[in-house]
C-alpha positions as CSV (number, residue, x, y, z in Angstrom):
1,X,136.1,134.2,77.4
2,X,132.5,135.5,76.2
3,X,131.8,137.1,72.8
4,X,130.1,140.2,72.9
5,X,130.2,140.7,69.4
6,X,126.2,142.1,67.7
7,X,126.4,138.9,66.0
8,X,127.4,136.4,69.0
9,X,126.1,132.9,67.2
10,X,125.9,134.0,63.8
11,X,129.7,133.0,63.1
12,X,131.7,135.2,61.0
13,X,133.9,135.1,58.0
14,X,136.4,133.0,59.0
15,X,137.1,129.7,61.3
16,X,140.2,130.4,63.7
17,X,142.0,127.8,66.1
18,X,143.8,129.4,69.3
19,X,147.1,128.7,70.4
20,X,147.6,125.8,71.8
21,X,150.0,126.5,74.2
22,X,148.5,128.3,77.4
23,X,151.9,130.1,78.1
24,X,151.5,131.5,73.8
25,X,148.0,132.5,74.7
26,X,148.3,134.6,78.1
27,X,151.5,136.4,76.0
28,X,149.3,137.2,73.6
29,X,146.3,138.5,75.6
30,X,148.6,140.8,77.8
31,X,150.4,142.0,75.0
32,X,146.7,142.6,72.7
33,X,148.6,140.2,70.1
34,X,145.9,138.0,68.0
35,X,145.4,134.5,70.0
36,X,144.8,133.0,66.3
37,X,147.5,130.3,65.6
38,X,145.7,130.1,61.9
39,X,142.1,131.1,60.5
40,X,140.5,129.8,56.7
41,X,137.9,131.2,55.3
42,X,134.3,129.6,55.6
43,X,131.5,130.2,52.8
44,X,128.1,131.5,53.5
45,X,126.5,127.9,53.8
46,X,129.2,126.8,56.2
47,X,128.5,130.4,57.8
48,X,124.9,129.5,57.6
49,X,125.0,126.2,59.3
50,X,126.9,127.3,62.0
51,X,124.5,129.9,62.9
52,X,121.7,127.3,62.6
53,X,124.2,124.8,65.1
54,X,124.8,127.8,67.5
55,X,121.1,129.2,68.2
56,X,119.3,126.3,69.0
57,X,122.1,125.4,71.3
58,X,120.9,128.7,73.1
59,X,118.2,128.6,75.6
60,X,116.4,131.7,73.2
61,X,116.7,129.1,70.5
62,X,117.3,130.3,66.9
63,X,115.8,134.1,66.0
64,X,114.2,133.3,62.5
65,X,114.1,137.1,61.5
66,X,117.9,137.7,62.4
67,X,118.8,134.0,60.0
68,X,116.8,135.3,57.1
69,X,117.7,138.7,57.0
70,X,121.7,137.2,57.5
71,X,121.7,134.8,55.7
72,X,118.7,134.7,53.3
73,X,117.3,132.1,54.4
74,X,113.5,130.7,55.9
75,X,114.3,128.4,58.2
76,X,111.0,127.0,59.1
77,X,110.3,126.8,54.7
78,X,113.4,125.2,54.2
79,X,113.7,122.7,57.4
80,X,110.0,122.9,58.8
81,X,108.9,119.5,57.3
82,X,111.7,117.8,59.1
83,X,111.7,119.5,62.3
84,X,107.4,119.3,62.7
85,X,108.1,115.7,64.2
86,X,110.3,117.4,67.2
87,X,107.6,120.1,67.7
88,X,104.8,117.0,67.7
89,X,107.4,115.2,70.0
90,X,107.3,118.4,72.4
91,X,111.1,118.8,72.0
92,X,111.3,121.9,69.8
93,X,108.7,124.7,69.8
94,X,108.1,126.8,66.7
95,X,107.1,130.3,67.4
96,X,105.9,131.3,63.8
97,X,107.9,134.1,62.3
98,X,109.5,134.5,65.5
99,X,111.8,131.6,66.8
100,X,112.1,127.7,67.3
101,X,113.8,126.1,70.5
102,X,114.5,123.1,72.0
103,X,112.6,122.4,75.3
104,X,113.7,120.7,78.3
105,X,113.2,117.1,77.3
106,X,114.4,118.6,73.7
107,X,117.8,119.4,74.9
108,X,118.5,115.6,75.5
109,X,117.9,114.6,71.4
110,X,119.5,117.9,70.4
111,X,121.8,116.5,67.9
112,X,118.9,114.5,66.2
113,X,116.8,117.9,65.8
114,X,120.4,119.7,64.1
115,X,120.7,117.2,62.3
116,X,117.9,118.0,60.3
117,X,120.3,120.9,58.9
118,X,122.7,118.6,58.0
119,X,120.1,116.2,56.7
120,X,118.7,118.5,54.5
121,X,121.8,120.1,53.1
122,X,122.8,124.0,53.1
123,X,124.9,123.6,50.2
C-alpha cells in the first residue's frame, strides 16, 4: 500500500501498528474500518527524525526547504559538520539550499550517514 498523502516521508502526528492478523486487516479494508490495532503519539523531534530517516532513504534524498519550513530546522547547519565527510567520501551529495542524497556507492553505508541524526541528537 503506497501513501499518497502531501506529506509522504514527513511522518505525522502519531506512530500506528497494523493488525496483525491478515484475515483482521482485509475485514477492515473492505469494510473502510481503521487497520490501526493501536497508535501513540510522537513529539516533534521524534517527528523530525523520522522525516530526516525517511528522505534520504529516497532516491530525491531529503528536500531541505520542505524539513525547515516543517519542522524548523536547517539541516545542513545543524548536521552539515558531520555529514561533510560522506559528501568528501562521494556517498552523499549536498545541493546547497536545495537537497542532500545518498549516491550509489552511498546507499551501501546509509545507516552510518543517518546516523549522524542520531549522533547529533534532535532532542
Amino acid at each position: 500500500i503506497r501513501d499518497r498523502s502531501p506529506s509522504r516521508g514527513l511522518g505525522d502526528v502519531y506512530k500506528r501498528q497494523i493488525v496483525s492478523g491478515t484475515t483482521d486487516y482485509i475485514m477492515r479494508v473492505e469494510t473502510g474500518e481503521d487497520t490501526a490495532a493501536e497508535r501513540w503519539p510522537r513529539d516533534a523531534a521524534a517527528r523530525c527524525e523520522e522525516a530526516l530517516f525517511m528522505g534520504l532513504r529516497l532516491a530525491e534524498g531529503l528536500d531541505l526547504s520542505r524539513i525547515a519550513a516543517r519542522y524548523g530546522v536547517d539541516v545542513w547547519a545543524r548536521f552539515g559538520a558531520a555529514l561533510q565527510p560522506f559528501v568528501e567520501a562521494g556517498h552523499l551529495v549536498h545541493e546547497p539550499g536545495r537537497r542532500i542524497f545518498l549516491t550509489r556507492p552511498g546507499m551501501l553505508v546509509a545507516n552510518d550517514a543517518m546516523a549522524v541524526f542520531l549522533d547529533a541528537g534532535m532532542r
